[in-house]
Structure formats: C-alpha cells, structure tokens
C-alpha positions as CSV (number, residue, x, y, z in Angstrom):
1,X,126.5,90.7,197.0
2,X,125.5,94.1,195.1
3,X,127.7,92.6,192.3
4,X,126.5,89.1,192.0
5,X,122.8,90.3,192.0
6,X,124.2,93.0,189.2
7,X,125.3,90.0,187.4
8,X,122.1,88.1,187.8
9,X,119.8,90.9,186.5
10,X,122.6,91.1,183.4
11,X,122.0,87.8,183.0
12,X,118.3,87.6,183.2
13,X,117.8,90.5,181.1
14,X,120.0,88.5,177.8
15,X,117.9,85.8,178.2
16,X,114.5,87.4,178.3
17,X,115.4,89.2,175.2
18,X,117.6,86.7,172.9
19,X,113.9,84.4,173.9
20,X,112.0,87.1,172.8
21,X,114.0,87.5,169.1
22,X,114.1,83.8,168.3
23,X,110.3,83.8,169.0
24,X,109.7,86.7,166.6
25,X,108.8,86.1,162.9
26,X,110.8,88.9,161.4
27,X,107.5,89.5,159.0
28,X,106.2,91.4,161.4
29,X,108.4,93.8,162.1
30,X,107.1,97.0,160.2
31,X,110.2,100.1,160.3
32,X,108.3,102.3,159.0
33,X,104.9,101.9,160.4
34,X,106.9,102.6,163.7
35,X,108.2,105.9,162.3
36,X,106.0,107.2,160.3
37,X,102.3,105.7,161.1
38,X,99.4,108.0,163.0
39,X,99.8,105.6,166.1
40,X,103.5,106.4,167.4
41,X,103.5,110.1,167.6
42,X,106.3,110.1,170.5
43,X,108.9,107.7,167.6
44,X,108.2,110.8,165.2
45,X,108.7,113.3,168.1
46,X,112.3,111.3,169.2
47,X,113.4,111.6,165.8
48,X,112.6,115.0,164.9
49,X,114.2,115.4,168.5
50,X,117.4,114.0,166.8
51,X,117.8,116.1,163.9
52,X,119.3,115.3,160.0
53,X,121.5,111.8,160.8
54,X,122.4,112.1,157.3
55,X,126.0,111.2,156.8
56,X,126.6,111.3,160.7
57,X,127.4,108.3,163.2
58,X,124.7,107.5,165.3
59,X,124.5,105.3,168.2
60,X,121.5,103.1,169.0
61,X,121.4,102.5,172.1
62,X,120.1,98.9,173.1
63,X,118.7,98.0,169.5
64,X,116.3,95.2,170.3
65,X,114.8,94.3,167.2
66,X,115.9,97.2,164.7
67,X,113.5,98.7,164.5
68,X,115.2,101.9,165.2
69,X,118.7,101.3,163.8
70,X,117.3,100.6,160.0
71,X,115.3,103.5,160.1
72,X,118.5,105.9,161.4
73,X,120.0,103.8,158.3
74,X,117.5,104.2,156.0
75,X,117.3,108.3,157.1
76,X,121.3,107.8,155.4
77,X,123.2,107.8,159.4
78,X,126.1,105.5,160.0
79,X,124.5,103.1,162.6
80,X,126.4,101.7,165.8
81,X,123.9,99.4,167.3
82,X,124.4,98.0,170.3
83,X,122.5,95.2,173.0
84,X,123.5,92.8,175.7
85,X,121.7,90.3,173.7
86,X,123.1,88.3,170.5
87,X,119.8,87.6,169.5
88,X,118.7,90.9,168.9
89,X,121.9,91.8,167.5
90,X,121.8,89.3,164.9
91,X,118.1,89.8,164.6
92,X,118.5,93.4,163.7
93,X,121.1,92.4,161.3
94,X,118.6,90.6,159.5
95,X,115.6,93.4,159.6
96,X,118.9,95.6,158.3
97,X,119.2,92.9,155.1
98,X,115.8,93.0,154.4
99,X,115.3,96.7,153.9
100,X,118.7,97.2,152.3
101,X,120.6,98.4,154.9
102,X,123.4,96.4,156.2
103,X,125.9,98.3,154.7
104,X,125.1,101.5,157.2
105,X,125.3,99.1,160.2
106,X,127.6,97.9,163.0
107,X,126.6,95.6,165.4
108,X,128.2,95.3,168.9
109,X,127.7,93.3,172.1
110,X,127.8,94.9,174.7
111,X,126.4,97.0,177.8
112,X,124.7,100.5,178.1
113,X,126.5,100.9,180.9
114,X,130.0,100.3,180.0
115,X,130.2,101.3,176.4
116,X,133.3,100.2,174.3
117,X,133.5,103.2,172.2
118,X,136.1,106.3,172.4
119,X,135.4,109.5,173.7
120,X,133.6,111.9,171.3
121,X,133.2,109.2,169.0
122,X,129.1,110.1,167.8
123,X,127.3,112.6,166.5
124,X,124.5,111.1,168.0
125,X,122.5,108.6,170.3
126,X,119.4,107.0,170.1
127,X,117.7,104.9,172.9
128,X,114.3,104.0,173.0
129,X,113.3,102.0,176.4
130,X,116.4,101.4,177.2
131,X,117.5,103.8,180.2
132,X,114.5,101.7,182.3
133,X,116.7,98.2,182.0
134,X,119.7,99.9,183.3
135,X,121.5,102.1,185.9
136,X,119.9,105.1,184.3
137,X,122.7,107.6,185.6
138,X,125.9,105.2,184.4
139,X,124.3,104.7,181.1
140,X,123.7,108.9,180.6
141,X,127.1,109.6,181.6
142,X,128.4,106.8,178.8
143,X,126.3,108.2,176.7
144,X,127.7,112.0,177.5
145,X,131.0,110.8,177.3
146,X,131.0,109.4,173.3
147,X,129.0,111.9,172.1
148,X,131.2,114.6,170.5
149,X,130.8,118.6,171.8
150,X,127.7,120.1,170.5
151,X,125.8,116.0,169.5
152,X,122.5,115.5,170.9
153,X,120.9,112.2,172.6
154,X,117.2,111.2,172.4
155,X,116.1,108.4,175.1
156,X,112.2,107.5,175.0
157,X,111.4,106.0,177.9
158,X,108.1,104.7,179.5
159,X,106.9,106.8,183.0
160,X,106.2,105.4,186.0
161,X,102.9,107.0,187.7
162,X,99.9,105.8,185.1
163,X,97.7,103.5,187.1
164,X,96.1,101.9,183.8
165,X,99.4,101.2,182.6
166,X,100.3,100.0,186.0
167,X,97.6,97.2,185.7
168,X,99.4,96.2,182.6
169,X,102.6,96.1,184.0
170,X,101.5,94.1,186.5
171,X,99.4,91.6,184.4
172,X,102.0,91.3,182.0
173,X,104.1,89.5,183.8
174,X,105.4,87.5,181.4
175,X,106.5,89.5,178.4
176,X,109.1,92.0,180.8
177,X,111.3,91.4,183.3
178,X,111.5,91.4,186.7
179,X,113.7,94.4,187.8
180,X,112.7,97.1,185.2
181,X,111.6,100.5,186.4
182,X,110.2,103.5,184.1
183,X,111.2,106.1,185.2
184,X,110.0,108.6,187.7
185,X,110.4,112.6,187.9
186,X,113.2,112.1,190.2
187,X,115.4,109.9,187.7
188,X,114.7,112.3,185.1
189,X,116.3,115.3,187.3
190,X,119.6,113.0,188.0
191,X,119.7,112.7,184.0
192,X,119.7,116.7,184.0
193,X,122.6,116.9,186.6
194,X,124.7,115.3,183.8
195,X,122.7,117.2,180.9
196,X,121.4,120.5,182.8
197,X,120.0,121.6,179.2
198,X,117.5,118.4,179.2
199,X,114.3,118.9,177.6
200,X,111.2,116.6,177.8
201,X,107.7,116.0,176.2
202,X,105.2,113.1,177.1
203,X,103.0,111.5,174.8
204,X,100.3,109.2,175.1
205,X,97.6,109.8,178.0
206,X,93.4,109.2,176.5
207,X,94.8,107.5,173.5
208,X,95.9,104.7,176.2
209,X,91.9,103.8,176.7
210,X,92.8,101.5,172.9
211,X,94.9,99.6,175.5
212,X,91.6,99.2,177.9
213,X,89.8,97.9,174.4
214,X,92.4,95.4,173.5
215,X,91.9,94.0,176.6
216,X,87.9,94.2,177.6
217,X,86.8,94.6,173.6
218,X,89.4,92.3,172.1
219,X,90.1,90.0,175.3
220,X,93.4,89.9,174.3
221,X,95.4,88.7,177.1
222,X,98.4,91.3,177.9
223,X,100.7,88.2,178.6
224,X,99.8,86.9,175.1
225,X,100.3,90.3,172.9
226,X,102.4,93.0,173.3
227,X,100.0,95.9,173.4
228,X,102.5,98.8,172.5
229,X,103.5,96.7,169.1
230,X,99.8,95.9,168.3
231,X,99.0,99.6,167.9
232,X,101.6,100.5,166.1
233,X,101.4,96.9,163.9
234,X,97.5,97.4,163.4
235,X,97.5,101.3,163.4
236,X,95.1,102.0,160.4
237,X,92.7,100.0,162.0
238,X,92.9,102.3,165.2
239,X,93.9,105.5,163.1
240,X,90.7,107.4,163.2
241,X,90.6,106.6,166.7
242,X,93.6,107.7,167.8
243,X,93.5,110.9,166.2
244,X,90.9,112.1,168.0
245,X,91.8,110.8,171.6
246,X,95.4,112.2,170.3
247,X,94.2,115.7,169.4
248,X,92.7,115.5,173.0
249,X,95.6,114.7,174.6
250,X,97.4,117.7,173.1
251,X,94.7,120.2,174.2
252,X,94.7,118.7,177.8
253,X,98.6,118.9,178.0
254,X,98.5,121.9,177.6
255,X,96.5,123.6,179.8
256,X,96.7,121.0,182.3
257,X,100.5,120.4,182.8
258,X,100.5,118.0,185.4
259,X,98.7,115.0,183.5
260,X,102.1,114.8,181.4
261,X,103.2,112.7,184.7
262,X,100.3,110.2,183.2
263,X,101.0,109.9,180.2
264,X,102.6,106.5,179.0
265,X,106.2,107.9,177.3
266,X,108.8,110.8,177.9
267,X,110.8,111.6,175.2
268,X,113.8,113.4,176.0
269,X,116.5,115.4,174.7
270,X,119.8,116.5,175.6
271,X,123.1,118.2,174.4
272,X,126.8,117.6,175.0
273,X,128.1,120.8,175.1
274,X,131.0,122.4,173.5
C-alpha cells in the first residue's frame, strides 16, 4: 500500500509540474532578476553558500524551470539538471538556449530520491524547493553520496511554522500539490545526522506583509498568481519597499533568534567530508 500511494504522489507530482511548464510563456522567466535583484536575498545567500562553480560539475537538483541551472551555467559550472518532469526538463532546455547556455547543460529524468549518477561524481548540488516534494532524508543521503569528499550542497527550502504563509498555503490550493511539506525544525536535524556540519540562515519574515498587499491591495487571487515569482518578476516596483522591511528583518534576526522559525525560507548548507 505504502508503495502504490509512493507511486501515486510520483505520479501526481509529474503532472502538476509538466502542466505548470506547458502553461508558462518562457518570456517571463527572468534568470537574473532571480539572482541578482533586491527581492530574492535568500537565491543570492544559496549561491554565495555554493561558492566559485566555475569549471566544476554541479548538480541541480529538481530544475523546474531553469531558473537556477542557466544561472550555475552562466556563473561558467558544468550543469547536471535533473526533474521527475519532462516538461520542465525540456523547458529549461529552452530558458538554457535563450541565454546561450546549452552547451554547459545536461538534462536528465529522473528522481531526487534515486539519483542515477556515480559516487563522488559532483563538486556540487544545488536544490531550491525541492527537499519539501520528496523523502527529505533519501534525497540528502543521494545527494551525500555523489558529491565528491570536501563538495558542498545548498538546498533552499520553504519552513513550515509562518501562519501568514500558512493562509497562503492553504488558499492556494491550486498552484501546489497535495502532499508537500516545508520543512520543520525536526527534518532539518535528520538532514544534520547525515551532514553533522549543516549550517542554516532564514530569510524573509516583515518583508512577507508585500504578500498581505498583493492580496488585500492588489486583490490578486493566490490561486491565480504565484506570489513568490511576482516579487521577484516585479521587484523594482517593490524595491524600495523591501529594503526597508528587509533591513528590519536583519536587525530582528538577530537579536531575536527565534523569529528565524517565521521566516518564509531556510537556506542551508552542508559538506561532504573528506
């Protein structure tokens, strides 16, 4: 039964996501917005996270759209991308194309979980919102076992406790599946049992309230746009805000440690070692 409904969730998860690439004009993806624009501090934080990918081979873990394998491409790595969904593969293929890429990446079809790669194969791994699709601990210890001695992993992942956020969740019933789950505290100590050197920084807590406006101020429905893309999409139009509720967030982090558990994203970082 545990295997059937394994195979169900696989399924469901494909389909959600080869929908959501044939429904995306590929105009609208922005790499570099996503990277390097005032409104995705915790994308600059994973990469920084990851180190010069210059020259090394780099695994994206669960690609989506590309977003992140062109960038790791156009930053000069050797990409392996990989998904559960042909759609995104073939959608990220494209995005690669279009900023001159496809040269620096691989595309492959197949799970987190059960990755068809050797041992000590990468230098590194990328995942963003990823490890919340999938069985977080058999995913980490594919992960740990194709990284080479000494190559770091970066997973951003969205947390589990924000009420706000909750509401969305909830409401946006549409745009996510089903059985995803951000993670909690305790999933990130399982990770460290497989990495004990795992370090972790949230982002995102006040400047979340631009959520609260897209929805009261805007009225934009949460089933109908993809808030986390709009501010990154539209982010000179919310720069000026965001910095401020941005520098706020960093002050209050700070001397209040445990509203990191609010915030929206964990990044987190980990080493294989030698």
């Amino acid at each position: 039964m545990r295997s059937l409904m394994k195979k169900r969730n696989y399924l469901t998860e494909e389909h959600f996501h080869d929908e959501w690439a044939l429904n995306t004009p590929i105009g609208e993806i922005n790499v570099v917005a996503q990277f390097k624009g005032t409104t995705s501090p915790e994308y600059k934080g994973a990469v920084r996270f990851l180190g010069n990918v210059k020259g090394k081979k780099i695994l994206n873990l669960g690609c989506g759209l590309g977003e992140e394998a062109v960038y790791l491409a156009i930053l000069g790595a050797k990409v392996y991308s990989i998904d559960i969904s042909t759609q995104m593969l073939e959608f990220t293929r494209k995005l690669a194309r279009r900023y001159k890429v496809g040269k620096r990446i691989t595309y492959h079809h197949m799970s987190a979980e059960n990755l068809k790669f050797d041992d000590n194969m990468f230098d590194g791994v990328l995942g963003c919102s990823i490890l919340h699709h999938v069985n977080t601990v058999k995913a980490v210890k594919e992960v740990k076992r194709t990284l080479k001695p000494g190559g770091v992993a970066v997973f951003l992942e969205p947390l589990a406790y924000n009420p706000v956020i909750n509401i969305y969740r909830t409401m946006a019933s549409e745009v996510r599946t089903d059985h995803e789950h951000p993670l909690t505290y305790k999933d990130i100590e399982k990770i460290r049992k497989v990495f004990p050197n795992l370090i972790h920084k949230e982002f995102q807590l006040l400047t979340l309230l631009i959520f609260i406006w897209f929805f009261i101020g805007e009225q934009l429905h949460p089933n109908k746009v993809r808030y986390w893309k709009k501010i990154i999409t539209e982010g000179n139009k919310y720069k000026k805000t965001f910095k401020l509720l941005y520098g706020i967030d960093n002050m209050l982090l700070n001397i209040v440690p445990f509203f990191r558990r609010l915030c929206w994203v964990t990044v987190m970082k980990v080493r294989k070692e030698n």
